[in-house]
C-alpha positions as CSV (number, residue, x, y, z in Angstrom):
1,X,14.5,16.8,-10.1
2,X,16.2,13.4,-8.9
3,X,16.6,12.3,-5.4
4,X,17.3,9.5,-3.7
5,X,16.7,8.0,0.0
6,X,18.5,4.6,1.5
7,X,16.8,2.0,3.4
8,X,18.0,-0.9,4.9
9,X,15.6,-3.9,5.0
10,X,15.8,-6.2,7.3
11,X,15.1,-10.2,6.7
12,X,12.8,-11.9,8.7
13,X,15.3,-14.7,8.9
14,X,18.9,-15.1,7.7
15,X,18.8,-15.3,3.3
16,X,21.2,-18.5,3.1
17,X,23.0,-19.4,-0.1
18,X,26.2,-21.5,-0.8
19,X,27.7,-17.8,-1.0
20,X,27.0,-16.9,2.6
21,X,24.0,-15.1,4.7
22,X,22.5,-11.9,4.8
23,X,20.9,-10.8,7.3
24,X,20.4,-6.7,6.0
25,X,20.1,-5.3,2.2
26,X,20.7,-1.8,1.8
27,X,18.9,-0.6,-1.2
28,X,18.2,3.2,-2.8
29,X,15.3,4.6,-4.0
30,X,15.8,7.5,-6.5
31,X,12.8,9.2,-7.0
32,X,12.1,11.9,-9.9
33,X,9.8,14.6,-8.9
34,X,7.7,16.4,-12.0
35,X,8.4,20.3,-11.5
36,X,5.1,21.1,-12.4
37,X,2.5,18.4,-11.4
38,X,4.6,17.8,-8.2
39,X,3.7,13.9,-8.9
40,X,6.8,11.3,-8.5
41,X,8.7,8.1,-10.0
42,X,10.2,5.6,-7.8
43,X,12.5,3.5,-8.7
44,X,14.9,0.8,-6.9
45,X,18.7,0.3,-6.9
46,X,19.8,-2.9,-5.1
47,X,22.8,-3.6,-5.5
48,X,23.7,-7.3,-3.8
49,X,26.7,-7.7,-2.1
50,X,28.9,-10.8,-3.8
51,X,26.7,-10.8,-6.3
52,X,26.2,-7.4,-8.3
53,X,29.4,-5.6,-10.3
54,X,28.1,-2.4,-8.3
55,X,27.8,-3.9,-4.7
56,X,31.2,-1.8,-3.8
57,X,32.2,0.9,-1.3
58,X,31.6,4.1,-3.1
59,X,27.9,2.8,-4.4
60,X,26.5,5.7,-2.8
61,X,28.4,8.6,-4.0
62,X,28.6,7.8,-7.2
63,X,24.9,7.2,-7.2
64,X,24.8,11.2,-5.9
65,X,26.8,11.6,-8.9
66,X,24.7,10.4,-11.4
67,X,21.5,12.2,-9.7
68,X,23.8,15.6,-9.4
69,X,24.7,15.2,-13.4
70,X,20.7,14.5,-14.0
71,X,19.9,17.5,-12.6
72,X,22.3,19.8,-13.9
73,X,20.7,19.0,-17.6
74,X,23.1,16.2,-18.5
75,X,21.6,13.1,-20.8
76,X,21.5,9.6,-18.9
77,X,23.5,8.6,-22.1
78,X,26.3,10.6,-21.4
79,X,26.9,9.5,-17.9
80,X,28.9,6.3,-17.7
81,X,26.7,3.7,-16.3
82,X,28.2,0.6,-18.1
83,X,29.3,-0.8,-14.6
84,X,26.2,0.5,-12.5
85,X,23.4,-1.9,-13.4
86,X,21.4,-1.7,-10.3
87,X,21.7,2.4,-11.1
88,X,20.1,1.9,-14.4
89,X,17.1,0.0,-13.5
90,X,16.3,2.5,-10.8
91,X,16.5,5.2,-13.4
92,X,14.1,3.2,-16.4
93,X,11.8,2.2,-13.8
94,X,11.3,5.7,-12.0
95,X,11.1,7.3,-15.3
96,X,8.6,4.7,-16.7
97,X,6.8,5.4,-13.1
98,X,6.3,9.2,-14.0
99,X,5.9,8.9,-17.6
100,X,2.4,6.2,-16.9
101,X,1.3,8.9,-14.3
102,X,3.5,8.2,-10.8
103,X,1.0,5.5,-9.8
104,X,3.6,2.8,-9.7
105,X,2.8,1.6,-13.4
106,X,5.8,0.9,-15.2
107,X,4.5,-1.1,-18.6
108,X,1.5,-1.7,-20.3
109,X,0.7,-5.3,-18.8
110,X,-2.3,-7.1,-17.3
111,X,-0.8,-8.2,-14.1
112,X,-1.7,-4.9,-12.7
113,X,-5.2,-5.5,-14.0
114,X,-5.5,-8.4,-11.7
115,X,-3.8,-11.3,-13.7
116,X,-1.4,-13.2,-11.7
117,X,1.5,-14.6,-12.3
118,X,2.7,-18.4,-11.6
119,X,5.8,-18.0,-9.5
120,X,8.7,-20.6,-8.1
121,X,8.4,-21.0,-4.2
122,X,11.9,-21.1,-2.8
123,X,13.0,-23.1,-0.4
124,X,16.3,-21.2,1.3
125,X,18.9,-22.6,2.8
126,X,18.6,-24.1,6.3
127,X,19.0,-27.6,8.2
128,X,17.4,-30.0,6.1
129,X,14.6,-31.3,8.0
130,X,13.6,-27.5,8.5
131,X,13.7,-27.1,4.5
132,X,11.5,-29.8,4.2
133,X,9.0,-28.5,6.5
134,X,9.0,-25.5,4.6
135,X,8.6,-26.8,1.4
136,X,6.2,-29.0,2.0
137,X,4.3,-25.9,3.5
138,X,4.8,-24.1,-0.1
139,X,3.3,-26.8,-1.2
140,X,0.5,-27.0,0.4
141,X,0.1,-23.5,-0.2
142,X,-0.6,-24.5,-3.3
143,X,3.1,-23.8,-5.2
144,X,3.6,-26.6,-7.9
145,X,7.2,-25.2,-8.8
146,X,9.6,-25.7,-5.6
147,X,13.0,-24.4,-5.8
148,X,15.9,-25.4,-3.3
149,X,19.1,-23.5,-2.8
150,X,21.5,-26.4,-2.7
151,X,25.7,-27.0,-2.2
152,X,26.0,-25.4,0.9
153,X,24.7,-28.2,3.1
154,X,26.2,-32.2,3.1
155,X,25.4,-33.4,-0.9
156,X,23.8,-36.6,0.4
157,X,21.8,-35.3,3.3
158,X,20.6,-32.6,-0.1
159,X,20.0,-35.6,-1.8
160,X,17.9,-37.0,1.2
161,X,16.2,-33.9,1.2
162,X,15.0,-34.0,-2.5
163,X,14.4,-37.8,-2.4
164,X,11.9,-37.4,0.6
165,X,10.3,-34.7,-1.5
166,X,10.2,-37.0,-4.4
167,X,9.0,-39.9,-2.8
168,X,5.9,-37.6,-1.7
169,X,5.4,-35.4,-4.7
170,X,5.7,-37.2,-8.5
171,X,6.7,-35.0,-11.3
172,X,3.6,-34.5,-12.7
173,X,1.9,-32.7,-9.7
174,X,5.6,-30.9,-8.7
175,X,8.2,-29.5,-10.5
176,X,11.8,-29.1,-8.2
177,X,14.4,-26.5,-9.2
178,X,17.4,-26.3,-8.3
179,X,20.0,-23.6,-7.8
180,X,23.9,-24.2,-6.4
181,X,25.2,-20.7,-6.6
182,X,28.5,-22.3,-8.6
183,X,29.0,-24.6,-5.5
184,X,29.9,-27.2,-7.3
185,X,34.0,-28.5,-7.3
186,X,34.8,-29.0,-11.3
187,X,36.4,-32.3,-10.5
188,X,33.1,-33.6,-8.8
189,X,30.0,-31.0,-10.7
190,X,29.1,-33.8,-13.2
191,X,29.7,-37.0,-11.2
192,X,27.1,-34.9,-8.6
193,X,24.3,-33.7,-11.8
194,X,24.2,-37.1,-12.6
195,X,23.4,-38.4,-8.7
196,X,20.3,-35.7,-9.3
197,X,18.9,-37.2,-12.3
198,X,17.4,-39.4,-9.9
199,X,15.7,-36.9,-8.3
200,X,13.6,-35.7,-12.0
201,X,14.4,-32.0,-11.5
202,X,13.2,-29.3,-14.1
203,X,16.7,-27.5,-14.0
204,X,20.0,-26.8,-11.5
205,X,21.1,-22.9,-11.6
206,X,24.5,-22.7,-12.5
207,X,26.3,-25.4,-10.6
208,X,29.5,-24.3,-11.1
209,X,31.6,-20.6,-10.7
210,X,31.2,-18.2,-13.5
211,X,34.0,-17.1,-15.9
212,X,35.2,-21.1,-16.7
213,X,33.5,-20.7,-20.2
214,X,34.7,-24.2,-21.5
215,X,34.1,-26.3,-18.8
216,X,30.4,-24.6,-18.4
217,X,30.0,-25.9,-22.0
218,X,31.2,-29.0,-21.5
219,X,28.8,-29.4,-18.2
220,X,25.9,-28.2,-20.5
221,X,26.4,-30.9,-23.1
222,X,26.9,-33.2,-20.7
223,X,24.8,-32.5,-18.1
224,X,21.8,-34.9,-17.5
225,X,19.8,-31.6,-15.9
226,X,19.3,-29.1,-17.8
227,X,21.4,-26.4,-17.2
228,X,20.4,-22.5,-16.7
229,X,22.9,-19.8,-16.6
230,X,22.3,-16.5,-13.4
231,X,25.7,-15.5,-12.3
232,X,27.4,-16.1,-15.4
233,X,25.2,-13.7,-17.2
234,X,26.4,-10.9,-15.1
235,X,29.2,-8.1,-16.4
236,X,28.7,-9.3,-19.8
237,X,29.8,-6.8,-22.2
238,X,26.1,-6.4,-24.8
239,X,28.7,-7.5,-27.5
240,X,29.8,-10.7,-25.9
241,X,26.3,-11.4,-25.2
242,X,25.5,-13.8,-28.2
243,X,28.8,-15.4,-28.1
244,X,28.8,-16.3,-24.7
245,X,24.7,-17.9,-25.6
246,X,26.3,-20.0,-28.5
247,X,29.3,-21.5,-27.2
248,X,27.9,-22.5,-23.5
249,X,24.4,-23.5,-25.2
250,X,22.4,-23.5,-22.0
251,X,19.0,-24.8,-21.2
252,X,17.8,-21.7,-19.6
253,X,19.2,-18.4,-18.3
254,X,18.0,-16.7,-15.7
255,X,17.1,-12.5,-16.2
256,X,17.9,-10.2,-13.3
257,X,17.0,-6.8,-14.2
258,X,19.2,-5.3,-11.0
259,X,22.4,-7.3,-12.0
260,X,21.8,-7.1,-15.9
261,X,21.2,-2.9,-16.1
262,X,17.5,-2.5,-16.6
263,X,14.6,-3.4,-18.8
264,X,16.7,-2.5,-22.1
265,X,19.5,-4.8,-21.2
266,X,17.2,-7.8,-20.1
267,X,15.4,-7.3,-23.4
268,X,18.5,-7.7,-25.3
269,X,19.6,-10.9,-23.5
270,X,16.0,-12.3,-24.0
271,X,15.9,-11.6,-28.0
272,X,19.3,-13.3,-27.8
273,X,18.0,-16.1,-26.7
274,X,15.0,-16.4,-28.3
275,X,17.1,-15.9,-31.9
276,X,19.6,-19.0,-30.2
277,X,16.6,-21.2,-29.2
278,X,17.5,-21.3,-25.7
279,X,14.9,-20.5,-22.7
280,X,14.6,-18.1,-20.0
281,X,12.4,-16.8,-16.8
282,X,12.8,-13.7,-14.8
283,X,14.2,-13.7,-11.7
284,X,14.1,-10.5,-8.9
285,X,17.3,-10.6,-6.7
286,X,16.0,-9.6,-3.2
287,X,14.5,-6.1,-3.6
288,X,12.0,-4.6,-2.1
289,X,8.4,-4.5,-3.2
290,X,9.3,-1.1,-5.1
291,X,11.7,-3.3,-7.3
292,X,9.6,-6.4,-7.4
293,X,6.7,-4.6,-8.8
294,X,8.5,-3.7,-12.0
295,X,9.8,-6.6,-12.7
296,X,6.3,-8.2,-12.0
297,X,4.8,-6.1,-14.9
298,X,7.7,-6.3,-17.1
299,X,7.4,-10.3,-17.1
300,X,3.4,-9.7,-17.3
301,X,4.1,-7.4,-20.4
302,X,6.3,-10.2,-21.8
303,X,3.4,-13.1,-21.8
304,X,5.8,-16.1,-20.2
305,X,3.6,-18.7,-19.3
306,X,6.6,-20.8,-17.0
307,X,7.0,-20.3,-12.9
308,X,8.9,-17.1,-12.5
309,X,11.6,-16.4,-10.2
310,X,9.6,-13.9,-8.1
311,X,10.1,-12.4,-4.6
312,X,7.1,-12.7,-2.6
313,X,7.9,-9.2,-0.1
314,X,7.3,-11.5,2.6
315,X,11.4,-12.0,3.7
316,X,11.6,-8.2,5.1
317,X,10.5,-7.1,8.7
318,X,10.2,-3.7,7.1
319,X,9.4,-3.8,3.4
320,X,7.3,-1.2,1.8
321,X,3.7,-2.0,2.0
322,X,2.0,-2.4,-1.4
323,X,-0.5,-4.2,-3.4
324,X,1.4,-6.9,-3.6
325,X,-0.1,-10.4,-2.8
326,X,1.0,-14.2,-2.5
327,X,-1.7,-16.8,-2.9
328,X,-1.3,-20.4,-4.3
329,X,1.6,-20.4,-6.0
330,X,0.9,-17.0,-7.7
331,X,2.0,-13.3,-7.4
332,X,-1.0,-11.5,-7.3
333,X,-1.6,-7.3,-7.7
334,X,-4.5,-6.7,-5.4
335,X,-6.6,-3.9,-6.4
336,X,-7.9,-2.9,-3.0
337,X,-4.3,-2.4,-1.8
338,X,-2.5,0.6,-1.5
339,X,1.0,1.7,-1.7
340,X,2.7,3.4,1.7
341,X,4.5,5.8,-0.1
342,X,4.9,7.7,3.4
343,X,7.7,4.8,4.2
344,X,9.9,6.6,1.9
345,X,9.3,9.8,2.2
346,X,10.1,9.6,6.0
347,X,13.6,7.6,5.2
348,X,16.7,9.8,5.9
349,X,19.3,10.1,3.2
């Protein structure tokens, strides 16, 4: 039996990007109960508005849909999902969830068996000197990966920003990742990744608005930085998937398992890089701690040794409380934690 219950987190502060601020992210957890051991999966749609191909009106009945087709003995496989990403990782991870044994296991990994992971501390949006405070207080937290949201703000007063950061921390002791959210103007995106070079950054997250396939090429050859594909990556057809890899060429591209469709479909991008030469790291897109989990043991089941992209479940007022820990630049599944499952089972519908 599939259910589902809504809850809308709430940030602790405004999440800033060149794209705009949230303040609230509705998300859905659809949970499958086992008839006979009564035990339950729980898994996490989060669709992200201007972002994911499923962030539209009718999200929530045609999620009622797909549950209402479940349960009246269809296959998954002959529901159309194609254009319901977030929908499909909610379903593989509360399967996975049930199938290990509805203790919030999804894959065989070590990360649950106390083995961190190295994760990017991100710097959002916000006036300059007050992203430099907080960086420098990742930092000293112990990250040695910063990443900045950037093109939103003045470019030179950015460029101050990473300069004074620079000037303080060498490249040896700190890498600096970028991300623009396609902010950059075509006429101005190269002319501007060269003014970084300066700065000795690890990468810049795609600087310029999906869908121009030549131009993003042409900035990939050209580009000083190396260059990692997100929102380009999104609605991609599974047969466009290797074409798209070999004529942009990237440096990186950046996994979302909520925006991609799941485990399966991440997979498939991943081996399609590999097979190209081309790098990668996983990347959760604001979910709660119920979505952050999996994709925690799905990059622990996939060895990565690189900073991953990892939410730390520390932007909501009202996230799910779990064993999920932040400590010195590392993501961290503490065994003396518990999940509060009773958060979502007293969420309305």
């Amino acid at each position: 039996m599939f259910t589902y219950k809504k809850h809308i987190l709430e940030f602790n502060k405004p999440a800033t990007t060149s794209r705009g601020s949230l303040q609230t992210h509705t998300v859905y957890y659809i949970i499958k109960t086992d008839p006979v051991t009564k035990k339950i999966g729980i898994g996490e749609a989060a669709p992200l508005k201007g972002l994911s191909i499923d962030a539209v009106d009718n999200f929530e009945d045609y999620l009622q849909f797909v549950l209402n087709q479940l349960n009246n003995g269809f296959n998954q496989e002959d529901i159309d999902l194609e254009n319901w990403p977030s929908i499909v990782f909610a379903l593989e991870t509360a399967l996975a969830d049930l199938n290990f044994g509805g203790e919030r296991k999804i894959f065989e990994n070590n990360f649950i068996t106390n083995q961190p992971i190295a994760i990017n501390g991100l710097v959002w949006m916000n006036k300059v000197d007050e992203m430099f405070v907080e960086a420098v207080q990742k930092i000293e937290a112990g990250f040695n990966c910063i990443k900045f949201k950037i093109g939103a703000l003045d470019f030179d007063e950015e460029c101050r920003l990473l300069e004074k950061i620079r000037n303080r921390y060498n490249p040896f002791k700190l890498e600096i990742r970028t991300d623009a959210n396609g902010a950059f103007a075509n006429d101005d995106a190269l002319e501007k990744l060269n003014e970084l070079k300066r700065f000795e950054l690890h990468s810049i997250e795609q600087p310029i608005q999906a869908k121009q396939l030549d131009f993003m090429q042409e900035i990939c050859a050209k580009s000083p930085i190396a260059v990692a594909l997100d929102e380009e990556l999104i609605g991609v057809k599974e047969n466009d998937i290797k074409p798209l890899l070999q004529l942009i060429k990237p440096a990186y591209i950046i996994i979302k398992p909520t925006l991609l469709g799941g485990f399966e479909k991440s997979n498939f991008w991943i081996n399609k890089a590999n097979e190209l030469g081309i790098n990668w790291w996983l990347t959760s897109a604001l979910e709660s701690n119920i979505g952050l989990n999996a994709i925690a043991q799905f990059c622990s089941s996939l060895n990565t040794q690189i900073p991953q992209g990892l939410g730390t479940g520390s932007l909501y007022k009202n996230n799910i409380e779990s064993p999920l820990t932040v400590s010195k630049g590392f993501i961290h599944y503490d065994l003396n934690k518990k999940w509060d499952l009773e958060q979502i089972s007293h969420l309305n519908l």
